[in-house]
N, C-alpha and C positions, 0 to 999 in steps of 0.2 A: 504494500500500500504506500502510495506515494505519499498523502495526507486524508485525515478526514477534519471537514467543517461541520459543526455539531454531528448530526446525521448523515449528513453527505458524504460518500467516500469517494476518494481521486485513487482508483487506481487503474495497471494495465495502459490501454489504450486513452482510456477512460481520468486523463489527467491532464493542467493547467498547460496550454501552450504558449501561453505568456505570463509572468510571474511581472511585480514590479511593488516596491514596496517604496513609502518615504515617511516621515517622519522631520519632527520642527522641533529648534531647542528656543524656548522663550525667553525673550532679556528685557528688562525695561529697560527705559533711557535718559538720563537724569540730566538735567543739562546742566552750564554752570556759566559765574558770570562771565571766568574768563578761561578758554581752553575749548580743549574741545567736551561734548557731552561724555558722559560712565555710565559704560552697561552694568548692568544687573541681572542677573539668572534669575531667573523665577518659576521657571520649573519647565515642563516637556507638552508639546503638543499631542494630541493625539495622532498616533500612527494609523496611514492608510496603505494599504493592499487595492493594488488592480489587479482581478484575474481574466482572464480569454481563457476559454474551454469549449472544447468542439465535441459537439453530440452527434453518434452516426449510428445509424439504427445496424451495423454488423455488429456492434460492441454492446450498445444498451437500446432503452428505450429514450429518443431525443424527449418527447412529450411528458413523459412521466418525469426526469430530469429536469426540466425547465418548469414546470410545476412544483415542485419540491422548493427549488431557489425560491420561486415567486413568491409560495408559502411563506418561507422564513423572512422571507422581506415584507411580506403583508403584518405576519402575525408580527413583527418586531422582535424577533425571536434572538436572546443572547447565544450564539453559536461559538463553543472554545474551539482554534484551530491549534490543530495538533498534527504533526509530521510523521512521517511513517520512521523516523528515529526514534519517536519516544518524546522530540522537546514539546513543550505543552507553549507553542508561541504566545497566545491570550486571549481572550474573550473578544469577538468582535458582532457588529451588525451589517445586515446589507442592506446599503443605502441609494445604490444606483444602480438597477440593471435594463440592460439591452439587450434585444434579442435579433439575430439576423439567422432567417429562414433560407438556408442555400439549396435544397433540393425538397421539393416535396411533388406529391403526386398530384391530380385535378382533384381529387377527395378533398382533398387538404390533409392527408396523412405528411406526418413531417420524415423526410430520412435522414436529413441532415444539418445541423443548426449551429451556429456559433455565440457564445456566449458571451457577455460581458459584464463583470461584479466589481462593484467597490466595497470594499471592507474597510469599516471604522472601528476603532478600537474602543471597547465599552468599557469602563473602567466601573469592578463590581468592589461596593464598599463593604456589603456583610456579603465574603463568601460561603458563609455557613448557610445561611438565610438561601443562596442562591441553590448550593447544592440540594438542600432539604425541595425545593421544588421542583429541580432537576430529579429526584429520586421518585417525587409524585408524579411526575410527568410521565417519565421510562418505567414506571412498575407496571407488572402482569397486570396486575388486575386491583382497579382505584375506583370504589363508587361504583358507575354504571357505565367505568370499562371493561373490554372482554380482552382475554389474554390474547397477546401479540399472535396472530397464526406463520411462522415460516413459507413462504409458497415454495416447491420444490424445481430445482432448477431444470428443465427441461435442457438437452444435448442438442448441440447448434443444429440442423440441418445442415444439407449439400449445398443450396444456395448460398447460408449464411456462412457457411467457409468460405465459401468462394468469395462473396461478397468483405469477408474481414481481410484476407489475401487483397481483395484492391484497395481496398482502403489502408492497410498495412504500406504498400507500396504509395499512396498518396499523401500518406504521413511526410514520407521517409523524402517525398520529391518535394513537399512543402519546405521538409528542413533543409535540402540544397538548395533549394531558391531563398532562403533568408541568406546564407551566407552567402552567395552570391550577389544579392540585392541590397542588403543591408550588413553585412557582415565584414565587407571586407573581400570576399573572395578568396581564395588558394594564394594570395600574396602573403596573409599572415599563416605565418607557421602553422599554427596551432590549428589554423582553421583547414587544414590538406586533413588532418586523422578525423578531425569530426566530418568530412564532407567525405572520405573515403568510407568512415563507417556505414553512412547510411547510402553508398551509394552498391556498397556489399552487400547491404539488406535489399536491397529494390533488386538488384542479380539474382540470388538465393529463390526470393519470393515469384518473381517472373518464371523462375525456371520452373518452381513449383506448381506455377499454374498450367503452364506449358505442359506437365507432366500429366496433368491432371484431367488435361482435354484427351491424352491417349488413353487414358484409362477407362475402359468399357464400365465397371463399377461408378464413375464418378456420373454427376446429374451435367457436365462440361465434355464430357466426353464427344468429339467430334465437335467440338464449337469452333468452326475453322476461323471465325472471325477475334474471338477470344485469344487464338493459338497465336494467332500471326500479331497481335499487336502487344502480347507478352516477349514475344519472341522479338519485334521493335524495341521495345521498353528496355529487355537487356540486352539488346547493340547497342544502344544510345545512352546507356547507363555503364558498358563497358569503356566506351568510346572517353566519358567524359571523366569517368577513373583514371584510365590513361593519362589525359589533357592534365588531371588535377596532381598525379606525381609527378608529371616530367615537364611541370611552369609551362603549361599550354597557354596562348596566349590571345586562346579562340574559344574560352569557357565559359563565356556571355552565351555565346550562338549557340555550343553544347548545350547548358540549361536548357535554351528556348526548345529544342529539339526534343531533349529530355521530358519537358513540363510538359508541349503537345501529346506527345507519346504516353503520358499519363493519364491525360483528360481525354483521348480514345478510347484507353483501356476502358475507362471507366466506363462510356459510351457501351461499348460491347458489353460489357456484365451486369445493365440497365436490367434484364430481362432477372438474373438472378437478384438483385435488389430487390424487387416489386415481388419476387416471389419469398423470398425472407422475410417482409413483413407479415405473411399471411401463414407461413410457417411450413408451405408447398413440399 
């Protein structure tokens, strides 16, 4: 688990793709008749958190997700964030959210959403008082509620592999186009191992898919339009691995090539999406 927000948990796929945290140190300012003014510390602002998190119906449900947030920002809900280390960072609210619907069906079924939260930091003065509520909150059974029921995790479908396979791989081609776009590119060092990593994962995952249209068992088997633009994806994902160890100095064009090749795939496993939702 990457982190959980009260209830909410970041894990897997299923985690922040933009993090951003700031924080204010407060001073008064004292002026004088002669010189310049004296600050004063007076203590600390509230800290705020931005997070982006992308909801895709291979991984979770986007609607039940985006509901849940809403909730805790309707109800005004004190949610403690907590990391998948164990640090307990602090009690915060959500104060601002946005929602941007990027793929859905004519239904209005959503597949894919991107999110946006601001986290304010709630500062609790009796946390005794807070937890005792928390404990009313989260018990089995309080008054005239019924104990929590577990639902049982149903095993993905063929679709929904499939469908988690391109989305895997549009992960993985979002993170080469930040460091291409905003990163810097393969001129900083540091940034050739991170673009190599996931340019290893989009090879891997391609091949896998590729693999998976020859296989008579799989629900892709003979999907020759599937085959061929997995089969694009890692020549154009090789091609720019290449470009990215040996100071290519044509890995603008590679991306563009790369990023097309992605949003085809995607095009092509349309049919397995819509049947994932439905659990086909």
């Amino acid at each position: 688990m990457f982190a959980q927000l009260g209830s909410i948990q970041f894990e897997n796929l299923k985690t922040p793709t933009d993090y951003q945290r700031s924080g204010e140190a407060i001073y008064a300012e004292h002026a004088l008749i002669e010189g310049k003014p004296v600050l004063q510390a007076t203590g600390l602002a509230l800290d705020e958190i931005n997070l982006s998190i992308r909801f895709d119906v291979s991984f979770c449900n986007p609607k039940n997700e985006i509901d849940a947030m809403r909730a805790a920002k309707d109800s005004r809900e004190i949610l403690p964030l907590l990391w998948g280390n164990g640090i307990l960072q602090g009690n915060y609210v959500i104060t601002t959210m946005s929602e941007n619907i990027t793929n859905a069906d004519p239904q209005g079924n959503i597949f894919c959403a991107e999110v946006q939260i601001v986290l304010r930091e709630y500062v609790v003065k009796d946390k005794v008082q807070q937890a005792q509520e928390e404990t009313k909150k989260d018990a089995k059974a309080v008054g005239d509620k019924k104990p929590t029921a577990k639902k049982k995790a149903n095993p993905p479908t063929c679709p929904q592999q499939i469908t988690a396979l391109v989305t895997k791989i549009e992960n993985h081609g979002a993170a080469v186009n930040r460091v291409i776009m905003e990163g810097g590119g393969a001129f900083i060092p540091s940034n050739k191992m991170v673009m190599t990593s996931h340019l290893n994962f989009i090879i891997d995952i391609a091949t896998e898919i590729k693999n998976r249209t020859n296989d008579p068992s799989s629900c892709a088997y003979n999907k020759i339009d599937l085959r061929n633009w997995a089969i694009t994806v890692d020549g154009r994902a090789q091609t720019m691995k290449h470009g990215v160890l040996n100071d290519g100095d044509d890995l603008n064009n590679d991306n563009s090539n790369l990023q097309a090749a992605i949003k085809s795939l995607k095009a092509a496993a349309r049919s397995f999406v819509n049947q994932s939702i439905t659990r086909k």
